[in-house]
C-alpha angles and dihedrals in degrees: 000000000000129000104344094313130088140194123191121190111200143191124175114178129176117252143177118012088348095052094050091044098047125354106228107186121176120177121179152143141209144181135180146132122288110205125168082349092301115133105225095187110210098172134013123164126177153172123201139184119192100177086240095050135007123211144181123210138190131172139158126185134234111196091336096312120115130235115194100212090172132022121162124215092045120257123220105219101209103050102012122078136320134325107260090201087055093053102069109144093040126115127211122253099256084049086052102051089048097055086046090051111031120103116275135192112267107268097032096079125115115001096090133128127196136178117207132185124191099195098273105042146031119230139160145229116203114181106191118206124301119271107214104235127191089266100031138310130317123210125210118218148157140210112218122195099224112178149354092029116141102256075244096064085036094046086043100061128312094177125081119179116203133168120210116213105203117178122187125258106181115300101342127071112237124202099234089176150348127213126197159163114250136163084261095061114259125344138197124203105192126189114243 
């Protein structure tokens, strides 16, 4: 974060039982403006693999709206998938998790919604309100698949539980882990 703008690089890959079962890759990067504590995405790329598809995203923004300039596999407008042009205020996923997991002042964690599109579907991120723990807060939350999901993926699970430990470092709140639910069984994201 600098002078009102940000710009987040990301890679998630799968590890452990879960990495020598199915091999789950995501690499992606995003920058905007952060206003008042509101995510205004200009630019978000990605490549994902999943280990059941792989896919390829591009998007840049014009007043908050999203224009998908790439998106592989194709997408068929008009049966596949949302209306970019109907999306604006949304953010894109990578701009999502960093605002979930960047460090915040002390009394601004959890409580937080966002809504995301990828260029192809609509999800969500609630964060409820922080529970105190013995070493800091942690913050409840769920990912909801929205829209333009297949009635397989929706059928499947579109409900995600997570929990957010945040500790404080000075002044400022920082996430130490997450724990949640996946379709891979439970999963854990630590801070190194």
């Amino acid at each position: 974060e600098q002078d009102g703008r940000y710009s987040v690089t990301g890679r998630l890959e799968s590890a452990g039982l879960v990495g020598m079962v199915r091999r789950v890759r995501y690499d992606g990067q995003a920058q905007g403006v952060l206003r008042n504590g509101r995510f205004t995405p200009a630019r978000y790329s990605e490549q994902a693999d999943t280990g059941r598809r792989q896919s390829e995203s591009v998007m840049e923004y014009r007043r908050g709206v999203p224009q998908v300039k790439v998106y592989n596999p194709p997408r068929d407008p008009n049966t596949d998938g949302l209306d970019p042009a109907t999306q604006g205020g949304t953010v894109d996923p990578l701009t999502a998790l960093f605002a979930t997991l960047r460090d915040v002042p002390a009394g601004q964690e959890c409580n937080r919604k966002l809504t995301l599109f990828d260029g192809k579907r609509r999800s969500q991120i609630v964060l409820g309100a922080p529970q105190p723990t013995e070493s800091g807060v942690a913050c409840p939350g769920e990912y909801r698949r929205l829209e333009g999901f297949s009635a397989d993926d929706m059928a499947e699970k579109s409900r995600f539980p997570f929990t957010v430990q945040m500790v404080p470092v000075g002044q400022m709140m920082r996430v130490t882990e997450v724990t949640m639910e996946s379709l891979y069984g439970n999963a854990r994201l630590k801070r190194r």
